[in-house]
C-alpha positions in Angstrom: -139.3 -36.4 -129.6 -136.8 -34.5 -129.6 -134.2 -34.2 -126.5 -131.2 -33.0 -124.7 -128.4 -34.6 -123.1 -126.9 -33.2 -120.1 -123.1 -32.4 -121.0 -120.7 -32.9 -117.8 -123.3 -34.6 -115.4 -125.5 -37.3 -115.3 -127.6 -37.8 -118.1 -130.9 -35.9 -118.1 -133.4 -35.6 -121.1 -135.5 -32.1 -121.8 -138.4 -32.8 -124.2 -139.0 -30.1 -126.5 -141.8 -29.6 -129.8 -141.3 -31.3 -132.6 -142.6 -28.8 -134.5 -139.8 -26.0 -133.9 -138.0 -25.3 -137.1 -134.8 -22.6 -137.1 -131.6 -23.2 -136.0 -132.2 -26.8 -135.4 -132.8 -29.3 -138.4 -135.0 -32.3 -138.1 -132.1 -34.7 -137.6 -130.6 -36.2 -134.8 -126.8 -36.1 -133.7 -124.9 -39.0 -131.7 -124.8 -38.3 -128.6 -121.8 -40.5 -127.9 -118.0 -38.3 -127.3 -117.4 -37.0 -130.5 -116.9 -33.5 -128.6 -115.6 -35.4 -125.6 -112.3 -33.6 -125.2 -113.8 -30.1 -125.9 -116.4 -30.5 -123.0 -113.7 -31.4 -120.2 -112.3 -28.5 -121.1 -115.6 -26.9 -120.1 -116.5 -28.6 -116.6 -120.3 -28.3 -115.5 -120.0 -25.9 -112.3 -122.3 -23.8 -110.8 -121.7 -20.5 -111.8 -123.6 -17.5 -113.9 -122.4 -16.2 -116.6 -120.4 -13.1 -115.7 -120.9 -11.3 -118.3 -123.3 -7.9 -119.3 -126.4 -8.0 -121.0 -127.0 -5.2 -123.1 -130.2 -3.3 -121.8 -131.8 0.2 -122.5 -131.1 3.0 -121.4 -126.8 1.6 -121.8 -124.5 3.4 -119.5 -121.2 3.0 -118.8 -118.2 2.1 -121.2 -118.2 -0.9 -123.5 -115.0 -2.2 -121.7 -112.0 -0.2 -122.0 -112.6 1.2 -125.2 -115.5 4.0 -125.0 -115.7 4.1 -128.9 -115.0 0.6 -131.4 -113.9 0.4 -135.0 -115.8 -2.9 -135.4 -118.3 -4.9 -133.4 -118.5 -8.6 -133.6 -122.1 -10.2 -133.6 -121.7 -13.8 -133.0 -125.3 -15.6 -133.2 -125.8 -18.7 -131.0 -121.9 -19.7 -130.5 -121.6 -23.0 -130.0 -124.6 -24.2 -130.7 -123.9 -27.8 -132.4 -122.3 -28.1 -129.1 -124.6 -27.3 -126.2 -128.1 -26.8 -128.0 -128.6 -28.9 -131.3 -127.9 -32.2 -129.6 -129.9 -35.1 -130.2 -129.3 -38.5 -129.7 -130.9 -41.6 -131.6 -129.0 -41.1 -134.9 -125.1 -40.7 -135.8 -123.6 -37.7 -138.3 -120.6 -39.4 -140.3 -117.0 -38.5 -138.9 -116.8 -36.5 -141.5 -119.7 -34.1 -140.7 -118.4 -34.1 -137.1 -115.0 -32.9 -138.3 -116.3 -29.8 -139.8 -118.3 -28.8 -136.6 -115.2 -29.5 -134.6 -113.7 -27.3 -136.8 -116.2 -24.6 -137.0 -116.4 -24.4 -133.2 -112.8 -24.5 -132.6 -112.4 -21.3 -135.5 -115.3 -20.0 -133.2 -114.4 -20.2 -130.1 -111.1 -18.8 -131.0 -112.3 -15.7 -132.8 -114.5 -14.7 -129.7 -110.9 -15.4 -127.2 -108.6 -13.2 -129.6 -111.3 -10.3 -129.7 -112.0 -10.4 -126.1 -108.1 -10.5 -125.5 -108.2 -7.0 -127.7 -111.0 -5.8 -125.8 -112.8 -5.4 -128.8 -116.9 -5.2 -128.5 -118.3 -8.6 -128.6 -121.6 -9.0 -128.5 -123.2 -13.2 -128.1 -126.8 -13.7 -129.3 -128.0 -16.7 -127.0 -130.3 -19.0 -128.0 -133.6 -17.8 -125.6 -133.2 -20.2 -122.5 -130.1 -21.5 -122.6 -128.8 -20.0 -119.6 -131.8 -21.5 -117.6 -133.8 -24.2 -118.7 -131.8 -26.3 -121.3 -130.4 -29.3 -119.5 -126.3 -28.6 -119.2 -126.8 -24.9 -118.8 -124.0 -24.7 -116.2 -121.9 -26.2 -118.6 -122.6 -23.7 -121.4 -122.4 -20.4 -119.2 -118.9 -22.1 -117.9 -117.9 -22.2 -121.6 -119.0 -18.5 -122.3 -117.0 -17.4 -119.1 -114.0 -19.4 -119.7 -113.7 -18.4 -123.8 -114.4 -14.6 -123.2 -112.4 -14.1 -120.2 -115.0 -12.5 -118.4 -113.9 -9.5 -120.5 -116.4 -6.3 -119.8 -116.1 -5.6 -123.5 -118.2 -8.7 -124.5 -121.9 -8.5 -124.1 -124.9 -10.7 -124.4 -128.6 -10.6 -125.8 -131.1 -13.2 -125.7 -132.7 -14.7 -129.5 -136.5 -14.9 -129.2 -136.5 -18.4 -129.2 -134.0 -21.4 -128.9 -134.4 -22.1 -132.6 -134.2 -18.6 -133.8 -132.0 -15.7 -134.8 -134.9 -13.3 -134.1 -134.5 -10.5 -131.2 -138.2 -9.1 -130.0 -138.8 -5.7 -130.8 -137.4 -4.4 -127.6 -134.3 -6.1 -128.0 -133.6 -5.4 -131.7 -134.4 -1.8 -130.9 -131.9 -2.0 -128.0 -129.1 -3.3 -130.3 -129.4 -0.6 -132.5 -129.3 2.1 -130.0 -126.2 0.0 -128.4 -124.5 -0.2 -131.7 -125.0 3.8 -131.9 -123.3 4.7 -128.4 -120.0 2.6 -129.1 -120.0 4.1 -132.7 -119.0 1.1 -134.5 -117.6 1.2 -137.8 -118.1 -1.9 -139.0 -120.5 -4.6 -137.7 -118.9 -8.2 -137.9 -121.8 -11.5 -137.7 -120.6 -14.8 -137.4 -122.3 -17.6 -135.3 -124.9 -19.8 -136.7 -126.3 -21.3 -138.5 -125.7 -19.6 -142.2 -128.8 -19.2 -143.4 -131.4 -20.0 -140.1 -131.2 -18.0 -137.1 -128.0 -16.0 -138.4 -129.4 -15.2 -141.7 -132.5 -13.9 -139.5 -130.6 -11.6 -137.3 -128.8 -10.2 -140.2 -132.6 -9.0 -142.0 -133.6 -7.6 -138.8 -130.1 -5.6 -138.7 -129.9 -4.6 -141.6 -133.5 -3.7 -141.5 -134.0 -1.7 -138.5 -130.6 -0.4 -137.4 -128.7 2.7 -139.5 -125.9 0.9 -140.2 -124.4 0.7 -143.8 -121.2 -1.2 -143.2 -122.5 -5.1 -141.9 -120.7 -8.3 -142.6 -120.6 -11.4 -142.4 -117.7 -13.3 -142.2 -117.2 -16.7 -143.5 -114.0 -18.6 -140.7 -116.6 -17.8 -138.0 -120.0 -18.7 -139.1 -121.1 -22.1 -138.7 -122.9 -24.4 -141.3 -125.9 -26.6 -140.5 -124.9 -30.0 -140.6 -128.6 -31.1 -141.6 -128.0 -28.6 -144.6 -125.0 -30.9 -146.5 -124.4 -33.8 -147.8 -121.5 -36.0 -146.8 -120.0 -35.0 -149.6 -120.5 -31.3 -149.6 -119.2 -31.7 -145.7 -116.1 -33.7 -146.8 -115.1 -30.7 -149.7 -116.0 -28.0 -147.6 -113.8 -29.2 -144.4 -110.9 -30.0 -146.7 -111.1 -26.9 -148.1 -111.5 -24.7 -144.5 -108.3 -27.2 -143.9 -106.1 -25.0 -146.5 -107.4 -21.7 -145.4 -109.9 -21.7 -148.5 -113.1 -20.6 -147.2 -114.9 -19.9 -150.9 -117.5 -23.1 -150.0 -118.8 -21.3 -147.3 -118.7 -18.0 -149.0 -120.9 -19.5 -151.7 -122.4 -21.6 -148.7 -123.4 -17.8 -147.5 -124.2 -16.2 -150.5 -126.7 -18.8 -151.5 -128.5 -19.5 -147.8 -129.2 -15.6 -147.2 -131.5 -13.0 -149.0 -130.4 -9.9 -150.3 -127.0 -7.9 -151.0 -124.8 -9.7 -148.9 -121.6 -8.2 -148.0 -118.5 -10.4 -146.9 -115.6 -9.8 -144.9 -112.8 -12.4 -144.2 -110.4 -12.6 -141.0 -107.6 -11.2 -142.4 -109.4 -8.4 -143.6 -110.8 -7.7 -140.2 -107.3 -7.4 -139.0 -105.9 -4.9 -141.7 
């Protein structure tokens, strides 16, 4: 059975299906501190997140901005963190040290763009806010990283295992997507592949957009999809800026023309 561990509190375990396949992969992580000193950064208080979900019909401005150049889609951030955390089994150090990395590259990303008041939008795994044990821990993490900026929105995923919006919603994003006139749509998030490679189809399916990227320093690998081997070369590699692993990590986990766009690029 799979389970959650309350981050920040007193233990607590949440049984969920076995059967649920997605974002998560059918191992199990340690539950021990290997995230220790990132989740005292992110206390477990009682607070919502204070942030807008994007809804139909949209009014108002998308933060100070009332047209963007680029919007940044990031699916399920933090997930290794908060959501795929299971507990009778250990991941290798070095495995850990990628997704420390990952979520650090993250996390940071989301910060500078909120910081420039660019359009964020953050694709939450479907009841994360509400009935995944350490939920107050994971809204204080969204707050604290985004700066309660009013140019970062949020959507709910169909599911807690998938990168799928419902009809409605993928409908919504579209229309949103239209209003702020974005230029170029940036997706990061995780994982490559699962529930990121699924809300890049439906994007790229149902929205009239032409200019959608992915971009490799923010979007996360699945730990249950590598090796220790294949983690060990791809975090030395992240480690001197060399992100062609996880390009080829990209290219080879999702269907169709992908287009990729790095960091710096973004920032030309």
């Amino acid at each position: 059975m799979n389970i959650f561990r309350m981050v920040g509190i007193l233990p607590a375990l949440l049984p969920l299906l076995a059967m649920l396949h997605g974002c998560a992969g059918s191992h199990r992580a340690d539950s021990s501190a290997r995230f220790g000193d990132i989740l005292k950064e992110y206390p477990a208080i009682n607070e919502p997140l204070s942030l807008r979900r994007i809804t139909l019909p949209f009014s108002g401005p998308a933060g100070p901005r009332s047209e963007a150049s680029d919007v940044s889609i990031i699916v399920h951030p933090a997930y290794a963190l908060y959501i795929d955390r299971e507990l009778d089994e250990q991941y290798p150090a070095v495995k850990w040290r990628l997704m420390k990395e990952q979520f650090e590259r993250e996390a940071n990303y989301i910060s500078e763009q909120a910081r420039l008041d660019n359009i964020v939008v953050l694709i939450l795994p479907a009841g994360s806010l509400s009935r995944v044990v350490g939920s107050s821990s994971y809204a204080a993490y969204l707050n604290k990283t985004t700066g309660r900026k009013t140019s970062v929105f949020y959507m709910y995923s169909e599911t807690i295992v998938s990168g799928n919006l419902s009809a409605q919603d993928i409908a919504t994003l579209c229309d949103f997507l239209q209003v702020v006139k974005s230029q170029r749509l940036l997706i990061g998030g995780g994982y490559i592949g699962r529930c990121q490679g699924e809300l890049y189809r439906q994007i790229v399916k149902y929205c009239a957009a032409t200019k959608i990227y992915i971009v490799p320093e923010i979007s996360t690998i699945s730990p249950a999809d590598i090796s220790d081997e294949e983690a060990s070369d791809i975090f030395r590699s992240v480690m001197r800026r060399d992100y062609s692993p996880v390009r080829e990590f990209i290219l080879t986990s999702t269907d169709g023309n992908i287009q990729l766009l790095s960091v710096p690029q973004v920032r030309e």
